[in-house]
N, CA, C, O and CB atoms as a CASP TS submission, in Angstrom:
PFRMAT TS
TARGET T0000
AUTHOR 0000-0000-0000
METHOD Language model
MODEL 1
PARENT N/A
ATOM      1  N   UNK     1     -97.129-101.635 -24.083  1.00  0.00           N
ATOM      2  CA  UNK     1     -98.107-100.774 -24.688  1.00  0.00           C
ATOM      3  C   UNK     1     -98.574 -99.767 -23.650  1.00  0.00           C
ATOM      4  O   UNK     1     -98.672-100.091 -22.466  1.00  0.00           O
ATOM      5  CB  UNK     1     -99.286-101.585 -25.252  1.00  0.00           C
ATOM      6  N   UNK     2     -98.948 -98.177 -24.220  1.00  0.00           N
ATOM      7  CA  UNK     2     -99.381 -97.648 -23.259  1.00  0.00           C
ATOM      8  C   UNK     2    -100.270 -97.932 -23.001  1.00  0.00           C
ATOM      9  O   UNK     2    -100.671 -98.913 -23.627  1.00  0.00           O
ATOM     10  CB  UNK     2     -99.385 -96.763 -23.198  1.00  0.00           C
ATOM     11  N   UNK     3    -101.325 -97.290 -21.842  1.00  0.00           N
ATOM     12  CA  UNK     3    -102.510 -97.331 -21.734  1.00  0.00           C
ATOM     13  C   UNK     3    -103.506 -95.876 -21.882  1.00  0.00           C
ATOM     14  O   UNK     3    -104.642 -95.623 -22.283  1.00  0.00           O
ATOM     15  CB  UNK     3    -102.557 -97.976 -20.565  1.00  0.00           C
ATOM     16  N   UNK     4    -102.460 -95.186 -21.359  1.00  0.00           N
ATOM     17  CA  UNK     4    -102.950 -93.669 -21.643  1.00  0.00           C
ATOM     18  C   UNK     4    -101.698 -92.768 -21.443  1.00  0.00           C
ATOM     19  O   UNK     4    -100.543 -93.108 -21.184  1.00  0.00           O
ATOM     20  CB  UNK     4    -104.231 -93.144 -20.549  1.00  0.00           C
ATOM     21  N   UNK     5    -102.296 -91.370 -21.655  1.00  0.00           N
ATOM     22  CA  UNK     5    -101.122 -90.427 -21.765  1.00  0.00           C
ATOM     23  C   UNK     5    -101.700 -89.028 -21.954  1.00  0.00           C
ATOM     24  O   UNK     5    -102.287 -88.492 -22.894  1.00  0.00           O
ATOM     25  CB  UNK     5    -100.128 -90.813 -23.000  1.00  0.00           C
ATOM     26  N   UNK     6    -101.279 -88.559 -20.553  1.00  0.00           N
ATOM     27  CA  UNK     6    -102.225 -88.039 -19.943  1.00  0.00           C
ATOM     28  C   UNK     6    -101.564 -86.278 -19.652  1.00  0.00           C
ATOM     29  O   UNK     6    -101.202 -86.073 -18.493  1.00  0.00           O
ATOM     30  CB  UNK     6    -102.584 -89.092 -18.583  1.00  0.00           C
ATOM     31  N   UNK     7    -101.407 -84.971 -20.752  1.00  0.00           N
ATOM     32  CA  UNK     7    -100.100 -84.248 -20.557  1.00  0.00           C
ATOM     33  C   UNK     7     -99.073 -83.984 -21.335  1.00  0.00           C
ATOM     34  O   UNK     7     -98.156 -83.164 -21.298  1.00  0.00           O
ATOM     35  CB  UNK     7     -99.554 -84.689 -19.793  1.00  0.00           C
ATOM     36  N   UNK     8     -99.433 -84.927 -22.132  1.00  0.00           N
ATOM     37  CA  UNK     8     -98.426 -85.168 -23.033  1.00  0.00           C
ATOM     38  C   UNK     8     -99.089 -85.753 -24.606  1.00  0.00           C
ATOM     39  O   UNK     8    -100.200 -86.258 -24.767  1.00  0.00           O
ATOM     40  CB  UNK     8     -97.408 -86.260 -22.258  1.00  0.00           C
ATOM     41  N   UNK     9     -98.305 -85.569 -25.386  1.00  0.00           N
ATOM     42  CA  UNK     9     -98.325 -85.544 -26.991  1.00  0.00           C
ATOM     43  C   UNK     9     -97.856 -86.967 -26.958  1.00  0.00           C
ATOM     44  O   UNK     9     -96.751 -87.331 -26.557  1.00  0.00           O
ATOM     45  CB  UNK     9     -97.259 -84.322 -27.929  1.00  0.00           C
ATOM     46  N   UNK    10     -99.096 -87.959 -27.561  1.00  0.00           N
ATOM     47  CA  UNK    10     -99.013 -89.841 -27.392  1.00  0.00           C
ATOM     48  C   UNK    10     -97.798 -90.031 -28.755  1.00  0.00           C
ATOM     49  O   UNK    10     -96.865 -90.819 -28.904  1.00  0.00           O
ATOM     50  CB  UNK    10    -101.136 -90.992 -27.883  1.00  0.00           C
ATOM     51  N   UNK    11     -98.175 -89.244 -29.350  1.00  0.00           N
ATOM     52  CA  UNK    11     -97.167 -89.792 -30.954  1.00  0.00           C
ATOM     53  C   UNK    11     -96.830 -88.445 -31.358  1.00  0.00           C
ATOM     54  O   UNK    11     -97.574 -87.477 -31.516  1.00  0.00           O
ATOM     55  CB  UNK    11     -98.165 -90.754 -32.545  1.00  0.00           C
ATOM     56  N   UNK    12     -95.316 -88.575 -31.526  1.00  0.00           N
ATOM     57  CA  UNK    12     -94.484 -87.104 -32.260  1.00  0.00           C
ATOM     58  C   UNK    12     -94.394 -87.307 -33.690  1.00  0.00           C
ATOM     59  O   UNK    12     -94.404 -88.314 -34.397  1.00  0.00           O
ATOM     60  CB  UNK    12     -92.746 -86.814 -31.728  1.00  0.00           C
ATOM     61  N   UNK    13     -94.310 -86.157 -33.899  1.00  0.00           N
ATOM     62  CA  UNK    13     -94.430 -86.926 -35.610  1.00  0.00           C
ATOM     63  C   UNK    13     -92.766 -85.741 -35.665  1.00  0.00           C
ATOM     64  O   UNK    13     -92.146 -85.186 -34.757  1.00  0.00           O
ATOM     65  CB  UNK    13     -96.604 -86.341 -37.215  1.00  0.00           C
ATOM     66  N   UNK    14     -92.569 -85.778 -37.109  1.00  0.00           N
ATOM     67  CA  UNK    14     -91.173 -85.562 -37.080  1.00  0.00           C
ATOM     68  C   UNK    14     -91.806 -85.151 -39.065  1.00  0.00           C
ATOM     69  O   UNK    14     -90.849 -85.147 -39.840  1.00  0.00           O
ATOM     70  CB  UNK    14     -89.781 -87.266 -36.405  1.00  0.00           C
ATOM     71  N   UNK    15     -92.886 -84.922 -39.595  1.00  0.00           N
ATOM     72  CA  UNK    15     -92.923 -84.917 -40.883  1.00  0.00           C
ATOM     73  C   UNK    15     -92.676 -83.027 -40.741  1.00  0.00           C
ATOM     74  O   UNK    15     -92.829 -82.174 -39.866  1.00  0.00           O
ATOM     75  CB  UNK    15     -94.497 -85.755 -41.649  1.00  0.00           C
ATOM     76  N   UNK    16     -92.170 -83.084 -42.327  1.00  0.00           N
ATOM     77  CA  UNK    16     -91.926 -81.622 -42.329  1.00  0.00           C
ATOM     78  C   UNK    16     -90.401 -80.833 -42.274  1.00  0.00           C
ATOM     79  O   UNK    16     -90.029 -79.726 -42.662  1.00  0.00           O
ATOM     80  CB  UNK    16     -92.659 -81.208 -41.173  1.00  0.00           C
ATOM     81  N   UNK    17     -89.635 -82.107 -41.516  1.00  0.00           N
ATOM     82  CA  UNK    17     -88.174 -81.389 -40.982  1.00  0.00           C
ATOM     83  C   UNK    17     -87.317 -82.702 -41.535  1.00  0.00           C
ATOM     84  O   UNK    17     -87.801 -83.833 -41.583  1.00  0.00           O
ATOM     85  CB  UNK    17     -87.985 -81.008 -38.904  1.00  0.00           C
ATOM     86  N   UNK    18     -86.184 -82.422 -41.877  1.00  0.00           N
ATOM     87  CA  UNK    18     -85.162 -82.641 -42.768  1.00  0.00           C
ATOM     88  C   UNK    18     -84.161 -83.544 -42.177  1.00  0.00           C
ATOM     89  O   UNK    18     -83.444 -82.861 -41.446  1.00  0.00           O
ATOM     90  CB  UNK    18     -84.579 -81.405 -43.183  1.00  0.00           C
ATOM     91  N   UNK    19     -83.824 -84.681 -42.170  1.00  0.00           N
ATOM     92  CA  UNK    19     -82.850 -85.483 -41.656  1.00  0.00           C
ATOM     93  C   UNK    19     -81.639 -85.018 -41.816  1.00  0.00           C
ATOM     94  O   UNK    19     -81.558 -84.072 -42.601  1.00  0.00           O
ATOM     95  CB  UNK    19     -82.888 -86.643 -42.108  1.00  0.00           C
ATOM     96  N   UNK    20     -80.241 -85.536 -41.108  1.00  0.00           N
ATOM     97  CA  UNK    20     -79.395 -85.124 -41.584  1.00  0.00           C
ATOM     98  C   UNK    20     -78.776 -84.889 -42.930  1.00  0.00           C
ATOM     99  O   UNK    20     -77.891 -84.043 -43.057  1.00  0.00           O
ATOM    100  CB  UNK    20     -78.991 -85.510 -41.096  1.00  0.00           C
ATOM    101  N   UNK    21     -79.169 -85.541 -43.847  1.00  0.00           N
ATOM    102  CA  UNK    21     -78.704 -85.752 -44.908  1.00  0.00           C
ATOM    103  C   UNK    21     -79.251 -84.651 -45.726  1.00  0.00           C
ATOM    104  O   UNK    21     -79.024 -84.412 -46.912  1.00  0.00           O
ATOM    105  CB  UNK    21     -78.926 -87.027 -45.300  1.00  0.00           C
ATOM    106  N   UNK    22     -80.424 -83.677 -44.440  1.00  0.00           N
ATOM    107  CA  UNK    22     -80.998 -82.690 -45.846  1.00  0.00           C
ATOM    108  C   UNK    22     -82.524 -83.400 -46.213  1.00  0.00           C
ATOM    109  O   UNK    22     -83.398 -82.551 -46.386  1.00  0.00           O
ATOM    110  CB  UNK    22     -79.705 -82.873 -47.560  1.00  0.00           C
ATOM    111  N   UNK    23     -82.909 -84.616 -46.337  1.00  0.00           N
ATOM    112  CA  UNK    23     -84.181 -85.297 -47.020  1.00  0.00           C
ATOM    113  C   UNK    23     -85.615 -84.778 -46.190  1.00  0.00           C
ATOM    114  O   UNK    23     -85.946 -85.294 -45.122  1.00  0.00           O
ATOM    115  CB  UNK    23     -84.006 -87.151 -46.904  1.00  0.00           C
ATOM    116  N   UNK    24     -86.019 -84.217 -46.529  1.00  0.00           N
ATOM    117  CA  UNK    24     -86.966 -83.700 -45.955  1.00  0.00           C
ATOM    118  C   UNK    24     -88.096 -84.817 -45.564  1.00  0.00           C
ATOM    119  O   UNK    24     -88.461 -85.554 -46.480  1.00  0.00           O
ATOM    120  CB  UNK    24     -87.384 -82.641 -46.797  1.00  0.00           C
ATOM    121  N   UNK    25     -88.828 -85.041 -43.929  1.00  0.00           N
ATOM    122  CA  UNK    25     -89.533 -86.124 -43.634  1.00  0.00           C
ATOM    123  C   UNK    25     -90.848 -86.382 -44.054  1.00  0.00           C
ATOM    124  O   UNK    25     -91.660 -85.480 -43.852  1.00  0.00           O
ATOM    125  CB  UNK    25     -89.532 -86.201 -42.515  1.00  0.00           C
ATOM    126  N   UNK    26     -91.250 -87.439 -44.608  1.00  0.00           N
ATOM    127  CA  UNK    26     -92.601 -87.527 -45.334  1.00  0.00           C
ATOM    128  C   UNK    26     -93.323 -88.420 -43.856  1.00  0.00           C
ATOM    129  O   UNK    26     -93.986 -87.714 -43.096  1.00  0.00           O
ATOM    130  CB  UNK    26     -92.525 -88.563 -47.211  1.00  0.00           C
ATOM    131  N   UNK    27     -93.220 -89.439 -43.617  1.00  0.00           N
ATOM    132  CA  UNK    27     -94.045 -90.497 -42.522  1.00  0.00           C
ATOM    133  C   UNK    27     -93.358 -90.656 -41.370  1.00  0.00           C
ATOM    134  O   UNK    27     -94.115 -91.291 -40.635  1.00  0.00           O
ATOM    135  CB  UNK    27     -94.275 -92.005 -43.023  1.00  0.00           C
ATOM    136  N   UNK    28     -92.198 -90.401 -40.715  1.00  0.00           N
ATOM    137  CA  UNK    28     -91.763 -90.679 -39.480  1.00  0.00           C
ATOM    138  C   UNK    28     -92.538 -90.152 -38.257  1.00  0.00           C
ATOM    139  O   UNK    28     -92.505 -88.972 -37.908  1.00  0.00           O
ATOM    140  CB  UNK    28     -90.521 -90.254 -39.447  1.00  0.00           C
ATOM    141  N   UNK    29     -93.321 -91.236 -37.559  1.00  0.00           N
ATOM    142  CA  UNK    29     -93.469 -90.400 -36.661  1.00  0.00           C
ATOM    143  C   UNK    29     -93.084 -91.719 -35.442  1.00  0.00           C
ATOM    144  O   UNK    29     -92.746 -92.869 -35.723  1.00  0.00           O
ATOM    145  CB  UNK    29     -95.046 -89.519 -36.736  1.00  0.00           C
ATOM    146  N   UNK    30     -93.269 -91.090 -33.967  1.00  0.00           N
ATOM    147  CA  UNK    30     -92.609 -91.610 -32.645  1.00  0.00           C
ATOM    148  C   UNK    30     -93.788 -91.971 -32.027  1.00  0.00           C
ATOM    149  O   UNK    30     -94.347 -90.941 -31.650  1.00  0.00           O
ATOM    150  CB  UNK    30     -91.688 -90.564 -31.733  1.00  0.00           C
ATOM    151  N   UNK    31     -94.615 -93.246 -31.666  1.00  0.00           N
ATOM    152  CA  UNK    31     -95.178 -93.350 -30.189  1.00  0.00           C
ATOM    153  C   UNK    31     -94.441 -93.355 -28.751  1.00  0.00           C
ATOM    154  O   UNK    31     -93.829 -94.207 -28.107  1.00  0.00           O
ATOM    155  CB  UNK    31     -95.812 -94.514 -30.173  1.00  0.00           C
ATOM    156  N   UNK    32     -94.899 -91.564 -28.491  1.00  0.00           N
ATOM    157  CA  UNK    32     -94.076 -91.564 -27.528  1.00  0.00           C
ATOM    158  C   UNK    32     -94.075 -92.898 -26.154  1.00  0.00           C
ATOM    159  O   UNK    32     -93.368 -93.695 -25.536  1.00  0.00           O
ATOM    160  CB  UNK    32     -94.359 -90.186 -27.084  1.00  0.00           C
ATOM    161  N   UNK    33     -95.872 -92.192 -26.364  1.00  0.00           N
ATOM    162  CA  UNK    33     -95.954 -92.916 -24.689  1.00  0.00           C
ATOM    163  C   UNK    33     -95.800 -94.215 -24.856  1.00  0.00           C
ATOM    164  O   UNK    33     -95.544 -94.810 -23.809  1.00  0.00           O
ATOM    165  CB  UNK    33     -97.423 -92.766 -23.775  1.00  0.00           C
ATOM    166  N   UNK    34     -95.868 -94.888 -25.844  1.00  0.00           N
ATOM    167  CA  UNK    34     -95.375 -96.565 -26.266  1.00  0.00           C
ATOM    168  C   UNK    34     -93.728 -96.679 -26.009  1.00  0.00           C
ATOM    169  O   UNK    34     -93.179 -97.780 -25.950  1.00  0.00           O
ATOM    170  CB  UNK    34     -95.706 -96.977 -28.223  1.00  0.00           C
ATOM    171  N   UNK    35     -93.106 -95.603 -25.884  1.00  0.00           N
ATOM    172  CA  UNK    35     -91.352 -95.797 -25.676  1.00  0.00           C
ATOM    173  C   UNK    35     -90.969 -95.637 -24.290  1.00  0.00           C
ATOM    174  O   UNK    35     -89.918 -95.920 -23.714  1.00  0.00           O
ATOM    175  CB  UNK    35     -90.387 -94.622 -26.514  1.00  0.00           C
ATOM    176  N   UNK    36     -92.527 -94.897 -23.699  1.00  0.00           N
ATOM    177  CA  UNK    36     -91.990 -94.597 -22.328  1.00  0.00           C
ATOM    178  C   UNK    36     -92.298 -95.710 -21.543  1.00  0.00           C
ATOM    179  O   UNK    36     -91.658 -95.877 -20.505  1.00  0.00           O
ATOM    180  CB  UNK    36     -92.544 -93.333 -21.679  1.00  0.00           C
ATOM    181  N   UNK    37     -93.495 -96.790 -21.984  1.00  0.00           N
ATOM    182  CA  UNK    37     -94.155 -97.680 -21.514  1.00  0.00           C
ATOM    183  C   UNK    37     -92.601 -98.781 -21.701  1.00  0.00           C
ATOM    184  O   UNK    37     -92.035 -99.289 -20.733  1.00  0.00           O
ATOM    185  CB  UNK    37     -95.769 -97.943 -22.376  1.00  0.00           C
ATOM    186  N   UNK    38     -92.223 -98.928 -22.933  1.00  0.00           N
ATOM    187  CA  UNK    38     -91.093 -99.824 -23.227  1.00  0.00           C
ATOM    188  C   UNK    38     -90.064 -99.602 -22.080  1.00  0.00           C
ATOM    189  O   UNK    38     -89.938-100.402 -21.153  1.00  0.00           O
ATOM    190  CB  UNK    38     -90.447 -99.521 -24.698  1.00  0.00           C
ATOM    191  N   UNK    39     -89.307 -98.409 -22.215  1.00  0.00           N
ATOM    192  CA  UNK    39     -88.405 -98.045 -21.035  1.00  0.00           C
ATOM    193  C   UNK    39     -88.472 -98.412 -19.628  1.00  0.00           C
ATOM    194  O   UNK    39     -87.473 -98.596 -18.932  1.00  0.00           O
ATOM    195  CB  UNK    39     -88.407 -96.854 -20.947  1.00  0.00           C
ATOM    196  N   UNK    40     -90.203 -98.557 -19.051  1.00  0.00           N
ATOM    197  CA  UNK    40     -90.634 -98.561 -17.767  1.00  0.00           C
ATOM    198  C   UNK    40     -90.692 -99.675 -17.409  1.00  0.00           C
ATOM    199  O   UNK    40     -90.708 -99.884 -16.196  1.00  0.00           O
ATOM    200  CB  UNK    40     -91.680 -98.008 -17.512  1.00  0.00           C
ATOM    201  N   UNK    41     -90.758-101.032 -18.548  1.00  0.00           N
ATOM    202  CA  UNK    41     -91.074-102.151 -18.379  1.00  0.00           C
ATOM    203  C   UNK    41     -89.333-102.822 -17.921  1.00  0.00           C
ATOM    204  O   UNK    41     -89.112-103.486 -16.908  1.00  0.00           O
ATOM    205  CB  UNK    41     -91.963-102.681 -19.789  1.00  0.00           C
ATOM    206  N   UNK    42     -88.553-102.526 -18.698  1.00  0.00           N
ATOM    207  CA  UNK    42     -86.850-102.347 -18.334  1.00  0.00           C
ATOM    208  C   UNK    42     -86.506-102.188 -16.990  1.00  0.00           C
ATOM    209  O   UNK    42     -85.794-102.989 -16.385  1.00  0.00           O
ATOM    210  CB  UNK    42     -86.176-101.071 -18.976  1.00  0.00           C
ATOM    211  N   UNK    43     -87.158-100.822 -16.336  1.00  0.00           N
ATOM    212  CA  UNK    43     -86.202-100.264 -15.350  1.00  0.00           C
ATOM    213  C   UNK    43     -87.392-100.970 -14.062  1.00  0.00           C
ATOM    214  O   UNK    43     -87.000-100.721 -12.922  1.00  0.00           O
ATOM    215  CB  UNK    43     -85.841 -98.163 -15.481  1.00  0.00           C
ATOM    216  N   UNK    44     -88.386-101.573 -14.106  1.00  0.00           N
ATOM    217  CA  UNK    44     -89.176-102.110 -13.475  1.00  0.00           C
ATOM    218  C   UNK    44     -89.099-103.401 -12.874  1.00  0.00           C
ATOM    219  O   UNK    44     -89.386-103.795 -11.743  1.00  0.00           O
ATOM    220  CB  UNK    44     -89.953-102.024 -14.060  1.00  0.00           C
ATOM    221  N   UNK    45     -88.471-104.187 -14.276  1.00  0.00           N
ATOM    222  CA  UNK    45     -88.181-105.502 -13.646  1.00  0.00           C
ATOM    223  C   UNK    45     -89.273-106.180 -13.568  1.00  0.00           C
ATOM    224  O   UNK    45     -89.575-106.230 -12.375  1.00  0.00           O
ATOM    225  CB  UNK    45     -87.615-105.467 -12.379  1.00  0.00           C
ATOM    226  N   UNK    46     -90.230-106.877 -14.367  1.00  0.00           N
ATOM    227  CA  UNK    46     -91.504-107.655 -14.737  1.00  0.00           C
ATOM    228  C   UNK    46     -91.638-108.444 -13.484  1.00  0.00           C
ATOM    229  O   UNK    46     -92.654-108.200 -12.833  1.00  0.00           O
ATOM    230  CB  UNK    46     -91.417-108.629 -16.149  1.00  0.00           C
ATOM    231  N   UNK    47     -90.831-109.330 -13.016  1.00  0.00           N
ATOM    232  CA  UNK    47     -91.072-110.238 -11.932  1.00  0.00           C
ATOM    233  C   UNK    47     -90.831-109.315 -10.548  1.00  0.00           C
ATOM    234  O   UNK    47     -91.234-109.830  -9.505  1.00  0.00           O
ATOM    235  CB  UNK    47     -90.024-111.599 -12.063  1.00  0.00           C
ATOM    236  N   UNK    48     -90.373-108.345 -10.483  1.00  0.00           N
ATOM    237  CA  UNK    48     -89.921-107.720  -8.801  1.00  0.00           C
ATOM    238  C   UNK    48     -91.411-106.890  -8.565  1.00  0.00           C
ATOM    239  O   UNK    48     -91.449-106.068  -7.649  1.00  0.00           O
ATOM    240  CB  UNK    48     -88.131-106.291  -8.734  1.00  0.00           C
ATOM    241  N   UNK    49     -92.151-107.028  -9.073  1.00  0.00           N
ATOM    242  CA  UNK    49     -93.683-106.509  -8.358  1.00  0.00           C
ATOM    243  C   UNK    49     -93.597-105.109  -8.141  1.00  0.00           C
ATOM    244  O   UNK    49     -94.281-104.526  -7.301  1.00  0.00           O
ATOM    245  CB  UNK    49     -94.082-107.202  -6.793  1.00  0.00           C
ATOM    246  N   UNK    50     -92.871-104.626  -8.792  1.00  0.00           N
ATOM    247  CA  UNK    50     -92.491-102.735  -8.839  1.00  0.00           C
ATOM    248  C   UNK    50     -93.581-102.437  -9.507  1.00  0.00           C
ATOM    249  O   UNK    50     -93.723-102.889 -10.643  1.00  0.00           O
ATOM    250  CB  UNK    50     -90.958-102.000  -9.770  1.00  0.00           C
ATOM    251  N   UNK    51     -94.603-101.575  -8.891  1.00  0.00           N
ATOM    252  CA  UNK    51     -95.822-101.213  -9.451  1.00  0.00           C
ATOM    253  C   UNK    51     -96.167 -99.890 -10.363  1.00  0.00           C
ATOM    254  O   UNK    51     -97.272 -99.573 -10.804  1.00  0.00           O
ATOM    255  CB  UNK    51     -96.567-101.188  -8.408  1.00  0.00           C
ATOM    256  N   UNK    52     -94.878 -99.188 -10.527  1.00  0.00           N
ATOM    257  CA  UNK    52     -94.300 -97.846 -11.000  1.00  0.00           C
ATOM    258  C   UNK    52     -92.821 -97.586 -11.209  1.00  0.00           C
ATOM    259  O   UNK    52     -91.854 -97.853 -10.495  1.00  0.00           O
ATOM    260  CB  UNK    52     -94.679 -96.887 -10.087  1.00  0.00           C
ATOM    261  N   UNK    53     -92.915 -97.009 -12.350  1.00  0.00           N
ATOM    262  CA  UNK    53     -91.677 -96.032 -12.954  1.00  0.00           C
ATOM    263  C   UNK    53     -91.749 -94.457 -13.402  1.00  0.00           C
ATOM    264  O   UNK    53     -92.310 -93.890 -14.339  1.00  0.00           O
ATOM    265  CB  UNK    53     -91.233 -96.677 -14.232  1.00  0.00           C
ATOM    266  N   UNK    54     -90.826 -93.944 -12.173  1.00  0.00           N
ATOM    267  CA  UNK    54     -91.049 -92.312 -12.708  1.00  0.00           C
ATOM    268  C   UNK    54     -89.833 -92.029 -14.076  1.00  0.00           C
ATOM    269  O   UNK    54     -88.630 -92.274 -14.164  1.00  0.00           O
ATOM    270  CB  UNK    54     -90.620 -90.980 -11.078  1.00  0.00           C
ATOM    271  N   UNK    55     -90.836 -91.402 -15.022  1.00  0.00           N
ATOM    272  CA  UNK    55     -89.734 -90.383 -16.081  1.00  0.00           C
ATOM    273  C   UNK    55     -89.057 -89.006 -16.180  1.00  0.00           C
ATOM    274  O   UNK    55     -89.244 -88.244 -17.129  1.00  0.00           O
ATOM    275  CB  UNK    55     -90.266 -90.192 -17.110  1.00  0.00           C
ATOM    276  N   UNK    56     -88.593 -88.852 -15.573  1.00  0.00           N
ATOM    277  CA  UNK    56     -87.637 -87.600 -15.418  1.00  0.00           C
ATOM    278  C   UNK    56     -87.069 -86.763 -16.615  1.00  0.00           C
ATOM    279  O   UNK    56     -86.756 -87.391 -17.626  1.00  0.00           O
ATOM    280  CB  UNK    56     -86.452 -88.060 -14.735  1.00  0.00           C
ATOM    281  N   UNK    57     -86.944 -85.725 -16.600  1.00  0.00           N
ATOM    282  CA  UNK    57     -86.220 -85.195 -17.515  1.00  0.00           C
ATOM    283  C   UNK    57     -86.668 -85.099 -18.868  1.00  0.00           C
ATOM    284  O   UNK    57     -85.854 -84.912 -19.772  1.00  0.00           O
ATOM    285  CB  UNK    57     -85.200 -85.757 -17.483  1.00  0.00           C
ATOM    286  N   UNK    58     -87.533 -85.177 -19.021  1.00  0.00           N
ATOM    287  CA  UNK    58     -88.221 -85.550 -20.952  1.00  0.00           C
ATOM    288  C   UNK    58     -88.835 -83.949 -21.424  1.00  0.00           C
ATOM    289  O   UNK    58     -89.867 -83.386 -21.059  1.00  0.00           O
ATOM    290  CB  UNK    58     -90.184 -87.128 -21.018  1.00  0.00           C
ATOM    291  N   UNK    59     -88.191 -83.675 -21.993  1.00  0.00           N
ATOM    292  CA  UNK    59     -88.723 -82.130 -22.701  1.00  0.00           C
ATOM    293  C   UNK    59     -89.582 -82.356 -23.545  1.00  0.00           C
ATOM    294  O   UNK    59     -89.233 -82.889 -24.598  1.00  0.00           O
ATOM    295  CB  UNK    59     -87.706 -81.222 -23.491  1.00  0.00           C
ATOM    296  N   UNK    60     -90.995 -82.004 -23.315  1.00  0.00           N
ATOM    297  CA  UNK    60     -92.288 -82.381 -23.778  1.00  0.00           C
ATOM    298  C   UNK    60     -92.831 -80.752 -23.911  1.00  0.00           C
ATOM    299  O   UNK    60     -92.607 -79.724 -23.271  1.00  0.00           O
ATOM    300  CB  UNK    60     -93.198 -83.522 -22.623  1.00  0.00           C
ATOM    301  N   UNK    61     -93.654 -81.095 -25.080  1.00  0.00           N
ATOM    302  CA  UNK    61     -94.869 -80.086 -25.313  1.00  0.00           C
ATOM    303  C   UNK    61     -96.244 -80.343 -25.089  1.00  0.00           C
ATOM    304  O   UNK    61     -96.798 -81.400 -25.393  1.00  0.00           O
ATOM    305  CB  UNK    61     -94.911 -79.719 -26.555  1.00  0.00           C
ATOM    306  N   UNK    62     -96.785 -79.379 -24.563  1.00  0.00           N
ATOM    307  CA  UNK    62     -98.392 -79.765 -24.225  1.00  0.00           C
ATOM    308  C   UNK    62     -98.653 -80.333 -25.130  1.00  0.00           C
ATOM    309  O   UNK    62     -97.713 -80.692 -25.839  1.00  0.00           O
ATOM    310  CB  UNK    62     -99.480 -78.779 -24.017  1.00  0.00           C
ATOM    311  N   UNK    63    -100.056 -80.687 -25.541  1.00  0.00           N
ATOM    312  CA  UNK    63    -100.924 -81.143 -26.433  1.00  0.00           C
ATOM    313  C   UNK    63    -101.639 -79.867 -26.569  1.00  0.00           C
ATOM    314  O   UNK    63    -102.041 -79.165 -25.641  1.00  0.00           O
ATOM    315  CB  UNK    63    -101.730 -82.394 -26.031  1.00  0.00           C
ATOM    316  N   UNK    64    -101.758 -79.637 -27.869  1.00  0.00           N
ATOM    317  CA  UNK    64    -102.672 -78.296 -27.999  1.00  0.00           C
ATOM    318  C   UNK    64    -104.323 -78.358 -28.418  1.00  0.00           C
ATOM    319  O   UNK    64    -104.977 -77.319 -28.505  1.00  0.00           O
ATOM    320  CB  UNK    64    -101.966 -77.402 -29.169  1.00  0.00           C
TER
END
């Protein structure tokens, strides 16, 4: 779970734009910073006492 998110847009939403199939999106949306928290917990290693994970590369929009 995150804790904060700080810079960044916490949940993307995705309503409005059209899946492949054409279906236009009614409820999808993304907790971002909950995927980045997921990812960090992975590349961290729970037991190796790694107190941080940097994310690189993520094409983000402010928060407006």
């Amino acid at each position: 779970m995150a804790i904060g998110a700080s810079g960044l847009r916490a949940v993307w939403t995705y309503q409005g734009e059209c899946d492949p199939d054409g279906y236009p999106l009614r409820a999808t949306a993304i907790a971002v910073a909950d995927e980045f928290a997921g990812a960090a917990e992975l590349a961290m290693h729970k037991l190796a006492r790694v107190p941080v994970a940097v994310i690189r590369g993520y094409m983000y929009q402010r928060p407006r």
